[in-house]
C-alpha positions as CSV (number, residue, x, y, z in Angstrom):
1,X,112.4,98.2,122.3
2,X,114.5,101.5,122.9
3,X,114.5,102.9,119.2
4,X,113.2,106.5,119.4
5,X,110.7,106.0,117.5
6,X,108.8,102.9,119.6
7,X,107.3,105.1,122.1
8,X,104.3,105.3,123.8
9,X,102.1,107.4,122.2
10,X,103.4,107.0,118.9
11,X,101.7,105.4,116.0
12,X,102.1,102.9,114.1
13,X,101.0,101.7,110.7
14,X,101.2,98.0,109.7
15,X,99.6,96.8,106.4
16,X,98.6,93.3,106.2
17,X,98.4,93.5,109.9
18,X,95.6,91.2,110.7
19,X,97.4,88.1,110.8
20,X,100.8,86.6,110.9
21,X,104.0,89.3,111.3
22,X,102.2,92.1,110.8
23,X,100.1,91.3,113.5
24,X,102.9,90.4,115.1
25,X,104.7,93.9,114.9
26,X,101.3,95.4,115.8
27,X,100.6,93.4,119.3
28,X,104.3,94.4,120.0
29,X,104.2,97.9,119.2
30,X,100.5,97.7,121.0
31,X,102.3,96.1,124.1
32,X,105.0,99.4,123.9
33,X,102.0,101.5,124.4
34,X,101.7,102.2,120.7
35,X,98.6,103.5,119.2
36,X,98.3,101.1,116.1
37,X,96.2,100.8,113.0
38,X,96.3,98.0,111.2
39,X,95.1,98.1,107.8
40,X,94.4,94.6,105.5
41,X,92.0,93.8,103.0
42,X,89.9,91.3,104.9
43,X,87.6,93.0,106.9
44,X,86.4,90.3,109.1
45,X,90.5,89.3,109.7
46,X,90.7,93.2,110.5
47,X,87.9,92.4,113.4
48,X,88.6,89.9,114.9
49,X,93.0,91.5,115.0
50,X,91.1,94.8,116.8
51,X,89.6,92.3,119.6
52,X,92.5,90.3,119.8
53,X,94.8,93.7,120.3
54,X,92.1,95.0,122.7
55,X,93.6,92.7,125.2
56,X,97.3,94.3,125.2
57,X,95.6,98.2,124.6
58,X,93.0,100.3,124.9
59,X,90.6,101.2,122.5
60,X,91.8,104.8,121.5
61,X,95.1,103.1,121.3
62,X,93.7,100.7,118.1
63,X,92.5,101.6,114.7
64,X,91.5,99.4,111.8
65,X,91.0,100.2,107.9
66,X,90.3,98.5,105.3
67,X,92.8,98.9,102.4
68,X,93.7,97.5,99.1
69,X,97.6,98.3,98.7
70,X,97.8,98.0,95.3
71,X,95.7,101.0,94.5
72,X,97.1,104.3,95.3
73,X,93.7,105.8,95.7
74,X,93.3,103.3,98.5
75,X,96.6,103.8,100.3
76,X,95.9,107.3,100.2
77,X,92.8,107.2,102.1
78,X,94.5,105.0,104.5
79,X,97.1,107.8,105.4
80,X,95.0,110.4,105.4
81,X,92.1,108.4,108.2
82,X,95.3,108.1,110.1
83,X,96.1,111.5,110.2
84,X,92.4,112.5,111.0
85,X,92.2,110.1,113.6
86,X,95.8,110.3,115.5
87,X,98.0,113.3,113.3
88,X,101.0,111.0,111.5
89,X,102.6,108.5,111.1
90,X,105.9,107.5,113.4
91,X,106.2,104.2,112.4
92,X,105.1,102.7,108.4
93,X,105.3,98.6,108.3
94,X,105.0,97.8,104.8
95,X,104.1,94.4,104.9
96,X,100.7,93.3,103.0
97,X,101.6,90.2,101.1
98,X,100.2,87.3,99.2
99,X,101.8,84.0,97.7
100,X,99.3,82.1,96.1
101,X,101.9,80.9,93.4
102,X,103.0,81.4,89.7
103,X,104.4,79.9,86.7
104,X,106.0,81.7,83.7
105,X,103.7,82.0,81.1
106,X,100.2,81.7,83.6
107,X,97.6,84.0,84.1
108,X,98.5,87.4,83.5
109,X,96.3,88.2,85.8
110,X,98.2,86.5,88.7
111,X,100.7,88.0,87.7
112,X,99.4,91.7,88.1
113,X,98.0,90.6,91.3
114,X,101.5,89.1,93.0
115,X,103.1,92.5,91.8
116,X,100.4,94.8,92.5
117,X,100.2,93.7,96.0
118,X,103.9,92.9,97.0
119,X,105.6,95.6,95.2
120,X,103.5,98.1,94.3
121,X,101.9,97.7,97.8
122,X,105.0,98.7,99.1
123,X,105.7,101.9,96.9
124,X,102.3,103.2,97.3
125,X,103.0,103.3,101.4
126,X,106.3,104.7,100.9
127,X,105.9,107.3,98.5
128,X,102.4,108.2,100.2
129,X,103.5,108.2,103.8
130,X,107.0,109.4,103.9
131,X,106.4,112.9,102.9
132,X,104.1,113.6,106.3
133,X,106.2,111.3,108.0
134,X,109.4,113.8,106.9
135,X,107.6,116.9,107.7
136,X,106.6,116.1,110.9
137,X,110.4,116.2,112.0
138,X,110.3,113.0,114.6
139,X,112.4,110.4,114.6
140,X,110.7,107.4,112.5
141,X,110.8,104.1,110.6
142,X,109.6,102.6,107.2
143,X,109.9,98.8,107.5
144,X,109.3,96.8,104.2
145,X,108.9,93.0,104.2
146,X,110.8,91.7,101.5
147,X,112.0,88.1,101.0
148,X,115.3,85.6,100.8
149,X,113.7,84.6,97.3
150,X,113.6,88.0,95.8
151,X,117.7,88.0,96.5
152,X,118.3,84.2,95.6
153,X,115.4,84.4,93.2
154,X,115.0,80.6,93.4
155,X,113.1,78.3,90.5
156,X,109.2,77.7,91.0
157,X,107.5,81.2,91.8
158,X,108.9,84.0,89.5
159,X,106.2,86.2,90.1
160,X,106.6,86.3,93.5
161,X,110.3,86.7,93.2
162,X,110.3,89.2,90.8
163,X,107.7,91.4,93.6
164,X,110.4,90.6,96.4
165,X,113.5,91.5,93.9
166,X,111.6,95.0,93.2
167,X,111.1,95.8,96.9
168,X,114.6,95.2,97.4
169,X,115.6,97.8,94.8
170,X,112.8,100.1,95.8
171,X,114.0,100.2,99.4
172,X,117.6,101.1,99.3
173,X,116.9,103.6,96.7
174,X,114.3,104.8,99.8
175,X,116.9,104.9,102.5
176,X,119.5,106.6,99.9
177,X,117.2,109.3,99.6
178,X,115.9,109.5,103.4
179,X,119.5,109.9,104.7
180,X,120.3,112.4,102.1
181,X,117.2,114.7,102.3
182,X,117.8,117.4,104.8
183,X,116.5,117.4,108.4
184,X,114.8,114.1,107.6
185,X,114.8,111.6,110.6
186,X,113.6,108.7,108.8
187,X,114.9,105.8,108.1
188,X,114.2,102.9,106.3
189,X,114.5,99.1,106.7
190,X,114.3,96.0,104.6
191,X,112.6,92.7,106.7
192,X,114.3,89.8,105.2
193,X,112.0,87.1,107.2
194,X,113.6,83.3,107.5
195,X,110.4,80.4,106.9
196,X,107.8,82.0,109.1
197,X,104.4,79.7,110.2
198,X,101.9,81.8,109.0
199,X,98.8,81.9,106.7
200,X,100.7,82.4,104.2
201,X,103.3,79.4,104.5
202,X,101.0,77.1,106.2
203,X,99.8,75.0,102.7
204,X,97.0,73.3,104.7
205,X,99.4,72.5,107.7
206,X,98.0,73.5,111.5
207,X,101.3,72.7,113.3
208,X,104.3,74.8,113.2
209,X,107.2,72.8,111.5
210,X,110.0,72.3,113.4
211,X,112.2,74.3,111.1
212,X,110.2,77.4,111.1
213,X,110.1,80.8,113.5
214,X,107.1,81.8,114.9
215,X,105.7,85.2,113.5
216,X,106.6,86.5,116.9
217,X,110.1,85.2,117.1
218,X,110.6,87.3,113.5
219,X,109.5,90.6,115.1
220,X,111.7,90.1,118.1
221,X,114.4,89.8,115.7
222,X,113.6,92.6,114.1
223,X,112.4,95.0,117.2
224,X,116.4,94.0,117.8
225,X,118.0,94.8,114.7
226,X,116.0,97.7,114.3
227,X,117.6,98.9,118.2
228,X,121.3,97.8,116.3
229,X,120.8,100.2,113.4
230,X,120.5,97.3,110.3
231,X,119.3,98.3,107.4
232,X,119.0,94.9,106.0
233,X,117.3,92.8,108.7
234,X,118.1,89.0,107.2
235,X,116.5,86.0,110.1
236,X,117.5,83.1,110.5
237,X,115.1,80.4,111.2
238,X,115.4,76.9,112.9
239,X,116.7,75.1,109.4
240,X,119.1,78.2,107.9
241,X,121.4,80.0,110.0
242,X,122.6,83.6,109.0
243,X,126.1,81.8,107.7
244,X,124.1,79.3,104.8
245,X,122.2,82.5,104.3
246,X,124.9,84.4,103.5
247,X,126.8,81.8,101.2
248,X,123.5,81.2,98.6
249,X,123.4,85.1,98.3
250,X,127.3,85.5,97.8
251,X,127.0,82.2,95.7
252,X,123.5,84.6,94.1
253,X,125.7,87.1,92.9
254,X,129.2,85.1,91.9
255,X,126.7,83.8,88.9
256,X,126.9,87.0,87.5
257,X,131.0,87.7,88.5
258,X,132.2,84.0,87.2
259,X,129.8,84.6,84.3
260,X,127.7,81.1,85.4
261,X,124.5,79.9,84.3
262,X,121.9,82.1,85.6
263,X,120.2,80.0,88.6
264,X,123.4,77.8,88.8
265,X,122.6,76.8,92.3
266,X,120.1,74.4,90.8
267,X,121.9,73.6,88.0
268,X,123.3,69.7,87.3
269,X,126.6,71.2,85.9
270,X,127.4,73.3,89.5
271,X,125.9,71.3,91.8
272,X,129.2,70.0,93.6
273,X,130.7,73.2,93.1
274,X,128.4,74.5,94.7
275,X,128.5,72.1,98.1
276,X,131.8,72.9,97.9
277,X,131.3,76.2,98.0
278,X,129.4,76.3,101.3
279,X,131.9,73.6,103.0
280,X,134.3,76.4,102.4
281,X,136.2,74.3,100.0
C-alpha cells in the first residue's frame, strides 16, 4: 500500500464500514497504521467492527459514528466529529449501501430509500468532505462504491441501478473538477466491485460461492489499482473476468450507437448476436 495518502497516521473515513468491504478497507487501512472511523447506521454492527479492529490497532487509532448517509445533516456531523476528534480527513470511502430489491411501479418509498442511501449517500460525503479535505493541502482519496449494474443496468432491480448509474455520473464529474481545481491533491475513484460474499449478497446463504471474491480480496484489488493510478477500479471475480466485463459494457453502450432495443442483451431478437459478439465473431 504505497499511495501517499495510506500512511500511518492518516485517517480514514469509510461509511458502511461495519461489515463487508467497507470493513474490509477499514481493517486494511487499520493494519497500515491508519487511524479509522467507521461510520454505519447500525450501532451494534458499529460495536462489535471497533472490537474486531481493536485487534489490528489501538484504540486512539479507531473511531465509530453513527450515521444516516442519506441526510446531509447527518453526514455533516459525521465530518465535523472527525475533525474534532483527529483534524481531517486523508482518505473518504463512500461506500454505505443497501440492496433490498425493487420493481418498477413498487413502493415509492423503497424507492427513496435505495436512492437516498446509494446515491445521495455518496454526494452528501463528497460534497461535505472534499472541501476540508482540499484545504488541508495533503495528498488524498475519495473512493465511491458503485456497481457493474449501474453501467450494464441489467433487468430486475431498477432502483438499485438507477442509484449505481447516478454515482457513476456523480463521480467523474467529481474527479473532473478535483483535477481542475487549483493546488488540490485529491483525487477521486470509482469501486466497480465483481460478486462480493457479503451481507448484502448473501440471500440467506453462509458459504461463500465458488464464483464470488471475498470482501477482502476486493480491497486488495483496489489498495492495487489505487497504487496504479485507475480511476475506474472494475474486479473481476471468480465467474467474470475483466475481458466478459468489458464486452457487456461495450455491448451496454453499442445499444445506443446501432440504435438497438434498449436492454438488448436480454432481448430474444439479439440474443445470438450477442454470443457472437463476445466470441469475437
Amino acid at each position: 500500500m504505497s499511495h501517499p495518502a495510506i500512511l500511518k497516521d492518516n485517517v480514514a473515513v469509510i461509511t458502511g464500514g461495519a461489515s463487508g468491504i467497507g470493513f474490509a478497507a477499514a481493517m486494511a487501512f487499520a493494519r497500515a497504521g491508519m487511524k479509522v472511523c467507521i461510520a454505519d447506521v447500525d450501532e451494534a454492527r458499529l460495536t462489535e467492527a471497533a472490537t474486531k479492529l481493536s485487534s489490528v490497532a489501538s484504540a486512539t487509532h479507531v473511531m465509530t459514528f453513527a450515521v444516516d448517509v442519506s441526510r446531509a445533516e447527518s453526514v455533516m456531523e459525521l465530518e465535523r466529529a472527525v475533525g474534532a476528534h483527529y483534524g481531517g480527513t486523508d482518505v473518504l470511502m463512500n461506500n454505505a449501501g443497501i440492496q433490498p430489491g425493487s420493481t418498477l411501479f413498487g413502493e415509492p418509498d423503497n424507492w427513496q430509500r435505495i436512492i437516498g442511501v446509494n446515491m445521495w449517500g455518496i454526494i452528501n460525503g463528497s460534497r461535505i468532505f472534499a472541501p476540508n479535505m482540499i484545504a488541508r493541502g495533503k495528498c488524498g482519496l475519495i473512493i465511491n462504491t458503485g456497481s457493474k449494474q449501474g453501467i450494464t443496468t441489467p433487468p430486475g432491480d431498477p432502483a438499485y441501478n438507477v442509484s449505481k448509474a447516478g454515482v457513476k455520473a456523480f463521480t467523474e464529474a467529481l474527479q473532473h473538477d478535483l483535477r481542475n481545481t487549483e493546488d488540490c491533491h485529491i483525487t477521486a475513484h470509482l469501486l466497480i466491485p465483481g460478486f462480493v460474499f457479503t451481507g448484502l449478497t448473501a440471500k440467506g446463504r453462509t458459504e461463500k460461492p465458488a464464483g464470488a471474491w471475498t470482501a477482502e480480496q476486493t480491497v486488495d484489488f483496489m489498495l492495487a489499482r489505487l497504487e496504479a493510478g485507475d480511476f475506474y477500479i472494475l474486479c473481476p471475480d471468480n465467474d467474470v473476468p475483466r475481458a466478459l466485463d468489458e464486452k457487456r459494457m461495450l455491448w451496454a453502450a453499442g445499444d445506443i450507437v446501432e440504435n438497438r432495443p434498449p436492454l438488448s442483451r436480454w432481448h430474444p431478437d439479439y440474443a445470438d448476436a450477442f454470443a457472437r459478439f463476445v466470441k469475437g465473431e
